[in-house]
N, C-alpha and C positions, 0 to 999 in steps of 0.2 A: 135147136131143141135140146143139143147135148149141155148148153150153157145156160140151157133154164132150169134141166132137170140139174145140176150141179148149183145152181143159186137157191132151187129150192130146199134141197137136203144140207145145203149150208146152214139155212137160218134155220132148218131144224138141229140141227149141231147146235148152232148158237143158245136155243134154248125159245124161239120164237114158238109161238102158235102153230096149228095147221095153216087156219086161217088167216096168219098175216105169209107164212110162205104164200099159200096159193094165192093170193093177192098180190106180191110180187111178182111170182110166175109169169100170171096175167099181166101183170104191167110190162116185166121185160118183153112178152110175146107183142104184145101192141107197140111197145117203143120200136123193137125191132121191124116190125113192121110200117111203122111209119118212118122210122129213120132210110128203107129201102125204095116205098115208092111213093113216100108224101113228105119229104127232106125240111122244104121251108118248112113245112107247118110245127118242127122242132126250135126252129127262131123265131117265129109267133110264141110261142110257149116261153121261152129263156127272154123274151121280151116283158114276159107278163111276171116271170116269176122273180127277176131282178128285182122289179119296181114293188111286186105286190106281196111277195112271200121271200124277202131277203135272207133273213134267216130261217127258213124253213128247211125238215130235213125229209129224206123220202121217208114215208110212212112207215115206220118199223125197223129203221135202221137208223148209223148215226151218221150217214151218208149225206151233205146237203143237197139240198133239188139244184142250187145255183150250180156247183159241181159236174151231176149229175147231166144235166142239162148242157154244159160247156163242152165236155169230154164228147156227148153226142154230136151237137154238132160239126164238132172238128174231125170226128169220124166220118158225118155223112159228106161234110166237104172233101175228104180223100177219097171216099169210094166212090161221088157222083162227078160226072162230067162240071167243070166250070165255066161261067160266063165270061171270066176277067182271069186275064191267063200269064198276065204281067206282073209285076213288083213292082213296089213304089222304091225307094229309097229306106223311108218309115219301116216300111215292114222287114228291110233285110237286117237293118239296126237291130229291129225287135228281136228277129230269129235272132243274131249275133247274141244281143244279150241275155235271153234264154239258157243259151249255150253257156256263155261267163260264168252265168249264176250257179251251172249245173257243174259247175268244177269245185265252188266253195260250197258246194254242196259233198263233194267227195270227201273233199280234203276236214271238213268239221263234223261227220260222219259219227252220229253215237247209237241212232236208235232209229226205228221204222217214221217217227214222227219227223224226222228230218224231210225224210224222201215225200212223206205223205204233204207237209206245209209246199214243198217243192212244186211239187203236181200240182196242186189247189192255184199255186201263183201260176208257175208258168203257163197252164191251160186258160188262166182270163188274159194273159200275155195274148199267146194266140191266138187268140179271139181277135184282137185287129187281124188277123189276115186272112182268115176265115170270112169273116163279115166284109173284107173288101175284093174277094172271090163274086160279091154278088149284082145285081147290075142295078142299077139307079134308081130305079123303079121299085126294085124289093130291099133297097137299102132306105127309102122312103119310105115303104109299109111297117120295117122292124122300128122306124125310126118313131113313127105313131104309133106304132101297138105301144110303144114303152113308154111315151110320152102319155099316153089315154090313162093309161096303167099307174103312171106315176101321181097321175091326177087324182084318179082315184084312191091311192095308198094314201096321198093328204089328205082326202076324205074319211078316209077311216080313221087315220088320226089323230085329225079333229074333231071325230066324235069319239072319239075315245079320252079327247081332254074335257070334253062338255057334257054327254048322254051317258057316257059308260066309262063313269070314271071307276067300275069296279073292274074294268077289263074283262067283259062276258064275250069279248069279239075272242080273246083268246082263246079265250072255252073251248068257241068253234073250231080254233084254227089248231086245235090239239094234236090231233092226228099228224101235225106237222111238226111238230118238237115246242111250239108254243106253250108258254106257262106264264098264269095270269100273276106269279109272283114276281115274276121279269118284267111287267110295263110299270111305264112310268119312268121318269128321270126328272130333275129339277136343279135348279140351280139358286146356291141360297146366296143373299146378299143382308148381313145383319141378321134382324131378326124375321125378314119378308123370305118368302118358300116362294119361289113359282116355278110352274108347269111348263118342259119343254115339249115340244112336239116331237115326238120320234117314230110312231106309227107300229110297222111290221118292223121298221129297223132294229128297233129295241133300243140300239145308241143314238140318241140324236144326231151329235156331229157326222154320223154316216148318214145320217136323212138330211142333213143339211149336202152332204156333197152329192147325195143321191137326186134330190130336188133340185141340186145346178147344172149337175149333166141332162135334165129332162128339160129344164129352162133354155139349156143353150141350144139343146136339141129341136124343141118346137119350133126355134124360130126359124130352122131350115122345111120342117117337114111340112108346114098348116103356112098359108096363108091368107091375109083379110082378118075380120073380125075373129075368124076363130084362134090365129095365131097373137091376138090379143088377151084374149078373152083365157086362153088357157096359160101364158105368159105370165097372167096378174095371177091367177091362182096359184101357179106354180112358185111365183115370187113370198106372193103369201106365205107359204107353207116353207122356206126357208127363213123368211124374218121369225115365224113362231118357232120352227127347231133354236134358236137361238145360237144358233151356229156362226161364232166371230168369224173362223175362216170362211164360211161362204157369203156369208153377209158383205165383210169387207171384199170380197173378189166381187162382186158384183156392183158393189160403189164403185172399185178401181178401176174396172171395166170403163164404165161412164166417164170416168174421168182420162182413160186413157183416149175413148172415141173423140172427145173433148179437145183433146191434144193432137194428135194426127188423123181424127179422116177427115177426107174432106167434104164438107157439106155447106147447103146455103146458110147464109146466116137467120134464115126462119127455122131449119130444122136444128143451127146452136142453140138460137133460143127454147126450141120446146125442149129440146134435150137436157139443159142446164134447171128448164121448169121441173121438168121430169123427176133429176137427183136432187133440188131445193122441198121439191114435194114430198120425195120418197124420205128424205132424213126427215123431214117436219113431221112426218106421220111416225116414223118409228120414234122420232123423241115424246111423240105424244103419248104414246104407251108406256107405262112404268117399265115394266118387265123387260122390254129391249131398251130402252133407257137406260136404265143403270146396267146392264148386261154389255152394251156397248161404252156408254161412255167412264164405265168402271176399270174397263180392260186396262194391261199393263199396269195401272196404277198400283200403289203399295198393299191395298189392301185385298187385292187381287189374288189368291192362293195360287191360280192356277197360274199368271206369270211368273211368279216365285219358285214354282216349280218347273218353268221352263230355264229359267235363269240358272237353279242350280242343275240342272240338268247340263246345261250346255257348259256349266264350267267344270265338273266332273267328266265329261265327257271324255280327253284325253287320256284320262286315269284308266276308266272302264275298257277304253281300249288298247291298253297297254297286253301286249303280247299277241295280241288279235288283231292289227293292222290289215293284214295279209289275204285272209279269210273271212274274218268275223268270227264273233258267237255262236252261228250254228243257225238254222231254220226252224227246229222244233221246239226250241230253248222256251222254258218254264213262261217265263215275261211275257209271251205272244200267244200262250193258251191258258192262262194263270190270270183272272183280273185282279187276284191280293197279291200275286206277286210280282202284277205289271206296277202296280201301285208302291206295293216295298222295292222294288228297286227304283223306278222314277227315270226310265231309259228316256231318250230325249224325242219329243213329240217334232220332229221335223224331219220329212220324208227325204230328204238327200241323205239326211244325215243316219237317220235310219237304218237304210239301206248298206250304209259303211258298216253299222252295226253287225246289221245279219250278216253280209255276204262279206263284207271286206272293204277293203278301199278300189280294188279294181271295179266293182259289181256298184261301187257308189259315183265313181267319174263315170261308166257307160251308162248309168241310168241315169247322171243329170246331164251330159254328152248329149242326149239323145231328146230328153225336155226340153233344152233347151234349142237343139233343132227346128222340134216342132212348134216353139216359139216363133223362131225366125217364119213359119208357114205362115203360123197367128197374125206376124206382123201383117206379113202378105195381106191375108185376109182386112186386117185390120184398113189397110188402105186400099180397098175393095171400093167400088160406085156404089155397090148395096147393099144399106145398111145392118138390115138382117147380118148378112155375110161379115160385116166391119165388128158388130158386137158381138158373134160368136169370137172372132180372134181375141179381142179383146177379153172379154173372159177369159178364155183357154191361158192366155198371157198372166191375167192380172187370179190366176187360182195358182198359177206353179208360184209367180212370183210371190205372193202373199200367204194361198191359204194353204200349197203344200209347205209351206216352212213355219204355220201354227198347226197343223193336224198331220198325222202320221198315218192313216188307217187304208190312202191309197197306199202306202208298202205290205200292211201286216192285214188287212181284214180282207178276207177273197171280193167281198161284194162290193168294196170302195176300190179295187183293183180293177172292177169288171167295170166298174162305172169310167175310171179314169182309161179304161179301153175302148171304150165306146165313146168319151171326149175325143181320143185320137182322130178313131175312124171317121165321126162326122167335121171334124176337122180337115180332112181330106176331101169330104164331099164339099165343104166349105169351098175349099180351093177351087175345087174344080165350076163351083157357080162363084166366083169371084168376078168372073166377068173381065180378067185376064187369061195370058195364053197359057200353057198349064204343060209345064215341061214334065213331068214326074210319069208321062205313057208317052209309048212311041206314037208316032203321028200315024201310021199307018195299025195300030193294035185293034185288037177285039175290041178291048175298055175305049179306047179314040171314039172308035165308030158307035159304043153304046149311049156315050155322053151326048155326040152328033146327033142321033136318034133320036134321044131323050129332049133334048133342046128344041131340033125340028117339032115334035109334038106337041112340046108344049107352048112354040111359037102359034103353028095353027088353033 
């Protein structure tokens, strides 16, 4: 109560309403109260509001609900009793790197925006070990509430490129920081304008990576027709974001499965049907046509600008080896001045940017780990399990080294946190023995349980 009546008198400081304090108030007294005796129903929430209100911020502040949302639940995961009481390997890396980052966080130290960019990251950081605190069954529920959620944000989307191209869905969604002069994005080639899909995201390429973490994810949580059925939608709505990095992760995908699992030679063939289909359809359509097969080419702006990006690149970092640039620095909360600088759109690299070059070997150290899992999974009996690896593989390998925004945007960070975790769950239905828990652990016997159940 002492922390509500202090947030209350805050925003009246700040210069807020009565009526948005006491609307706070109320919110903290309910969150509070649900974060003490109804804990999951906080991950049902951060499931919905990932996929459906990415950029949304709490009503009246400039606080985001993803934020918002993350911090809570890592709170109610320390204060409540846990299911899974062990560590993976994954998760100690993560804490480690946490820690890394938080020292080139000291040492490049200018302004409150530093610590605050800090928090934002390392809180969807920890979210893998939060969410793998929970037991099979409720890592299955978050894993469709997000995926339902995400289907729906491509609904919205999409009617938002076709019914409502004036963006009246914003209107609605005001109260949350939305403004209807923020939708829309396009990509021009010559003198043809077309419409990307971006939804709630606002940036496509983060609806493109946000629609492949939900794509890799259905295929663990839904099975039968409905993990079809929501699979193609979901596929949908990243061919329209027009997003090369996740577009191509998902060709490479296929073509990785393609190459090591193993399967009958009726399921190569539908598979090879499959990616002959899936390119025929997307060269059929203008828009991902020249979007894809314009890429890299000369007349290409945006690989021009990856080009020179990465041969400046040494330059920029001269004197900054050590630590980086800093976490709050202009470029990463600036889009005219992400733009006038032209910092380089590749996530290892990135990262050297911000933190340094130590904070850029533990964070591809650490990808490239969970690669080795991916393989694993990759050469799994079932297939589901074979093309989640494969994705997870062919996104670090291809689309984090064309998109940067799992380093700098909290909600493409939350997403590539949530690739981890169900990466692990991957593992663990691989259909191999699964070294990463002790054999006799809580998690052992939850997995055990889990299986039996679903054996009967």
């Amino acid at each position: 109560m002492a922390v509500v009546a202090a947030g209350t008198f805050g925003c009246l400081l700040a210069g807020e309403s009565v009526a948005t304090a006491a609307f706070l108030g109320i919110a903290l007294i309910a969150g509070s109260y649900i974060g003490l005796q109804h804990p999951t129903w906080l991950l049902w929430a951060l499931a919905v509001i990932v996929a459906l209100l990415p950029a949304g911020y709490v009503p009246g502040t400039p606080v985001p609900l993803i934020f918002t949302l993350t911090m809570a639940v890592l709170l109610a995961t320390v204060i409540h009793p846990r299911d899974v009481t062990t560590f993976t390997p994954l998760e100690y890396a993560l804490i480690a790197f946490v820690g890394v980052a938080g020292l080139s966080v000291v040492a490049t130290l200018q302004s409150i925006d530093d610590i605050v960019e800090y928090v934002k990251w390392s809180g969807a950081i920890l979210l893998v070990v939060a969410l793998l605190r929970l037991r099979a069954d409720q890592l299955r529920t978050f894993g469709q509430v997000f995926v339902v959620a995400s289907a729906a944000s491509a609904a919205v989307g999409l009617a938002m490129q076709t019914v409502d191209k004036s963006a009246r869905t914003f209107d609605l969604l005001s109260p949350f920081g939305y403004d209807a002069s923020s939708a829309g994005r396009f990509v021009f080639d010559g003198a043809s304008v077309t419409a990307r899909l971006s939804g709630t995201y606002i940036d496509p390429n983060a609806a493109g990576i946000g629609f492949l973490a939900a794509l890799m994810i259905s295929l663990l949580v839904f099975d039968g027709y409905r993990r079809s059925m929501i699979a193609a939608v979901l596929f949908a709505a990243v061919a329209l974001t027009l997003s090369r990095a996740a577009i191509f992760s998902v060709v490479l995908a296929l073509l990785l499965m393609l190459a090591f699992h193993t399967m009958s030679a009726r399921g190569r063939a539908a598979l090879v049907g499959t990616l002959v289909g899936g390119m025929a359809l997307l060269s059929a359509i203008p828009a991902s046509r020249r979007r894809i097969f314009s890429s890299f080419g000369d007349g290409d702006t945006g690989s021009a600008a990856r080009t020179d990006a990465l041969r400046e690149f040494p330059e920029k970092m001269s004197g900054h080896w050590l630590f980086g640039h800093g976490w709050g620095i202009a470029e990463f909360k600036d889009p005219e001045k992400a733009f006038t600088i032209n910092y380089v759109a590749n996530a290892p690299l990135l990262s050297v940017y911000r933190g340094g070059l130590i904070v850029g070997i533990v964070f591809t150290a650490i990808m490239i780990y969970a690669c080795y899992l991916a393989y694993r999974c990759l050469r799994s009996s079932r297939p589901e399990v074979a093309l989640y690896g494969g994705c997870f593989i062919a996104f670090f390998v291809l689309g984090m080294q064309l998109d940067f925004s799992t380093v700098s945007i909290p909600v493409s960070v939350t997403d590539l946190s949530l690739m981890l975790v169900f990466l692990v769950v991957a593992l663990r239905n691989s259909g191999t023995r699964e070294p990463l828990r002790q054999p006799g652990s809580a998690a052992g016997r939850a997995v055990v349980d889990d299986r039996l159940r679903s054996l009967r």
